[in-house]
N, C-alpha and C positions, 0 to 999 in steps of 0.2 A: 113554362115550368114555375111553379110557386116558391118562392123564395125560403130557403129549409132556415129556421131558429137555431140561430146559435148564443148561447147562455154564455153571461163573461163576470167575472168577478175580478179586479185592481187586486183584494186582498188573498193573499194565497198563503191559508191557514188549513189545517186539516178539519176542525170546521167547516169552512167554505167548501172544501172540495166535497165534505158529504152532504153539503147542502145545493153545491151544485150540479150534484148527482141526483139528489133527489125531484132538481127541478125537469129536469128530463120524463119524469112519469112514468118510468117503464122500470120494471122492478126485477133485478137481475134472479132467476131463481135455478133450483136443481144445483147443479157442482160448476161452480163459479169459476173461470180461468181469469187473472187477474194477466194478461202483457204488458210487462214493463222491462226496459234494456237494464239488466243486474250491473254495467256499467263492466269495462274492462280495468284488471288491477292498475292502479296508476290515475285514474282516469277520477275529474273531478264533481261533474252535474248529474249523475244519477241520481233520480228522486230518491228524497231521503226516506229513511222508516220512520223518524219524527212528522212527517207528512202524509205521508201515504197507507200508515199504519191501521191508525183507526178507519177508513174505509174499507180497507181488505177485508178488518177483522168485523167490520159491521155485514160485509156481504157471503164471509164464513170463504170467502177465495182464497184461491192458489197463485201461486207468483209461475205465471211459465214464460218459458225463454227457448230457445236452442241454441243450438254450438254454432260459433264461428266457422267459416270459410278461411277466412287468414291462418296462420299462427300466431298463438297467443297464450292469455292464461283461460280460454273459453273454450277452446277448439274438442275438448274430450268431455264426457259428461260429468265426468270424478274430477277436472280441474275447475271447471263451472262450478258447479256445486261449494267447492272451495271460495272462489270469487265471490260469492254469491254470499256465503256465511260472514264473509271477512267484509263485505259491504251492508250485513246485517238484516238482509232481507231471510235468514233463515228464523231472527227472533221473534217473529209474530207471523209467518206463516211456513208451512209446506213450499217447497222450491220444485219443480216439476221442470226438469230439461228435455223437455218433449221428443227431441229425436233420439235420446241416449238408446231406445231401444226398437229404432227403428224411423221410417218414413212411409207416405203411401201418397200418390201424386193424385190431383183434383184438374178437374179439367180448367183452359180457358179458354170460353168462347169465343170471343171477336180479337182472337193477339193477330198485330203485325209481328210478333219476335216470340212468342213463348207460344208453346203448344199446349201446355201443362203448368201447374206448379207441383210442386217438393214441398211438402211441410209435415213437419215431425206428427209421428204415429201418434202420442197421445192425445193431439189435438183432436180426436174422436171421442173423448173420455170426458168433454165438456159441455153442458147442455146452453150456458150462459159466458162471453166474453166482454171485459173489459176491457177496450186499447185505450191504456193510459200509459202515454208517450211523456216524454219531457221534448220541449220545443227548444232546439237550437239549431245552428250551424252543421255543415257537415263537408268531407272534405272531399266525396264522390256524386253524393247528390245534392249538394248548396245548401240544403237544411233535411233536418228530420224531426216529423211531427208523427200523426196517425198513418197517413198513406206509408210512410216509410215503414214505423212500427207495425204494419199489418201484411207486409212485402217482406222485405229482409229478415225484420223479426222475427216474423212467424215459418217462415220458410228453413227446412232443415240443413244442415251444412251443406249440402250435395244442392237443395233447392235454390240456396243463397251462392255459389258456383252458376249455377242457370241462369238464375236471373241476372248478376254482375258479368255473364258472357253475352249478355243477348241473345238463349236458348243453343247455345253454340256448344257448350257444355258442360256437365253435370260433375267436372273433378276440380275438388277445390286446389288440385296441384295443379291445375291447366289452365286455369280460367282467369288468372292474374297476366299472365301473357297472350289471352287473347284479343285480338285490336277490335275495337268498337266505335260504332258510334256516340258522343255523350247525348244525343238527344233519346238515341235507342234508348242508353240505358238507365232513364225518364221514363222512358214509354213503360220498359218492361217492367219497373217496380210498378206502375200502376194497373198494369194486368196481372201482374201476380196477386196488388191487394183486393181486385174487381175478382178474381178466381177466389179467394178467401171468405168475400161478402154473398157472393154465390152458392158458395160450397152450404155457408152457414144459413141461409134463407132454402135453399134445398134439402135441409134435415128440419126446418124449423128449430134454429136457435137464436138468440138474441145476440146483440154487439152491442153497446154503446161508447162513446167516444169522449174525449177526456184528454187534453195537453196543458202543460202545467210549462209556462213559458218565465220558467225561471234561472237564474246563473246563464244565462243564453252566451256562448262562447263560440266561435267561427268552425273550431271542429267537434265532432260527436264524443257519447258517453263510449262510445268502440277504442277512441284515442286515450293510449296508454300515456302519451305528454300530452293531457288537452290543455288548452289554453285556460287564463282567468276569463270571464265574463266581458263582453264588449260594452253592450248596453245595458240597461239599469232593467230590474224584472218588471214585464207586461200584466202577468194575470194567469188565469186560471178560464179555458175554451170547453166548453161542452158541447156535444152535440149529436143529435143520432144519424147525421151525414157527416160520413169523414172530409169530403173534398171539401163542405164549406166552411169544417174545423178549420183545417190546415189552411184553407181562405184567409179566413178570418186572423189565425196568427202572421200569415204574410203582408196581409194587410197593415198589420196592428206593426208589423217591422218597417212597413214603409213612411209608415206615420210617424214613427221616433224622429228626434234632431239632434240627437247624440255626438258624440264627437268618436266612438263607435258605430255609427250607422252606416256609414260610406263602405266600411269594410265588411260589413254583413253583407251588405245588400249586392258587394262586388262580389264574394263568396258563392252565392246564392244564382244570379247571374249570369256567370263567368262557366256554374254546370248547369245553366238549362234548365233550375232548381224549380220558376216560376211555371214551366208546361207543365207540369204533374199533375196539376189541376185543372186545368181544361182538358188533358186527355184524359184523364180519369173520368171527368163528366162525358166526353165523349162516348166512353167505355158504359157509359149509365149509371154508372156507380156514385153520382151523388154531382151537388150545383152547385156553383160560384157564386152564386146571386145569396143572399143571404141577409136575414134580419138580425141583427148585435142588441140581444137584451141585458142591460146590465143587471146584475144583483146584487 
């Protein structure tokens, strides 16, 4: 398999990011869905709107999201939407909480654990996607980059239940006391986000890919106490393969000498955080192997 391009920039300016969007070649077009985690209230690394602003508004995108599984201030479409405005994301774009009015399941074809995924009904209503994840830590799957923002993310509360039981169940009042495998529940984010890349190559739509490995802290933007930042920020990943995005920032974590590094990388580890990537590639959905072009 030929080694997919991944574009890397140290400076992570909202410049950079539309330049390192640009270097990708593929020109998002029609009604833009922009994925990014609106962050839970409390919650500190959410890409900012001083960053991520002027690219949304250059590609005329929407910010989409769905509701949480847990309970929180995310879990209904009208306290999202609040989150959402209160973290600023509603000042330069439309907020679109994809499942508020409904779901409709997409197949997955090669799962060990999922039969289907769940993901919010208006994700039909988009001809072009953007996963642009923020790269950190996380305290279920050891980190969260694309793979995860195109799995969890995108999957609607009921799908995000599925996929966190290991297809065992679709209620997000159940699915928290169901016992699991943590390798399973590796495998099954990456068959949900292989069901997603599927889905969208079978309507002909576009995706490209985008993590902005900054504030990087051991838990996610979903954590209402998240931590301050471990290690010092990485850069800015592009790529039109997600496995060897999310490569490429694992990578780029194992290369730190921080005096945070030990505890990322035990994070990350400790849930099995590193298979997501090979089984993803397994799944076909994209390569490890990869060329790091700076810009």
């Amino acid at each position: 398999m030929e080694k997919s391009k991944v574009y890397f920039s140290k400076e992570i300016t909202s410049e950079k990011l539309i330049e390192i969007y640009e270097k990708l070649g593929v020109t998002l077009d029609g009604k833009v869905g922009v994925k990014v985690s609106t962050g839970e209230r409390g919650s500190k690394g959410y890409l900012k709107k001083e960053l991520i602003a002027p690219l949304v508004k250059k590609l005329h995108g929407t910010i989409i999201e769905c509701n949480t599984a847990y309970d929180g201030a995310r879990n209904t479409k009208e306290d999202h939407l609040e989150v959402a405005k209160e973290h600023g994301f509603t000042d330069f774009s439309d907020v679109d909480i994809m499942d508020g009015e409904g779901e409709f399941k997409i197949p997955v074809k090669n799962g060990k654990h999922l039969k289907y995924d769940i993901i919010g009904e208006h994700f039909k209503n988009y001809d072009s996607i953007l996963n642009l994840a923020h790269g950190k830590g996380h305290a279920m799957g050891g980190f969260g980059a694309n793979l995860k923002n195109q799995s969890i993310g995108i999957a609607s509360r009921n799908g995000k239940a599925y996929i966190h039981s290991c297809g065992k169940t679709e209620d997000p009042n159940l699915c928290w006391s169901m016992p699991y495998e943590q390798k399973d529940f590796i495998e099954s984010m990456a068959e949900a986000a292989t069901a997603v890349s599927d889905y969208l190559k079978d309507n002909h739509k576009k995706i490209l890919y985008i993590t902005v490995a900054n504030a990087i802290s051991l838990d996610c933007d979903c954590d209402a106490h998240q931590g301050n930042p471990v290690i010092a920020d990485i850069g800015i990943f592009a790529s039109l393969d997600p496995v060897a995005n999310d490569q490429a920032f694992i990578d780029a974590i194992w290369k730190t000498h921080e005096e945070g590094t030990d505890s990322i990388k035990e994070r990350i580890d400790t849930r099995c955080g590193r298979h997501i990537t090979e089984y993803a590639k397994s799944l076909g959905l994209g390569n490890t192997e990869y060329e790091l072009i700076e810009i």
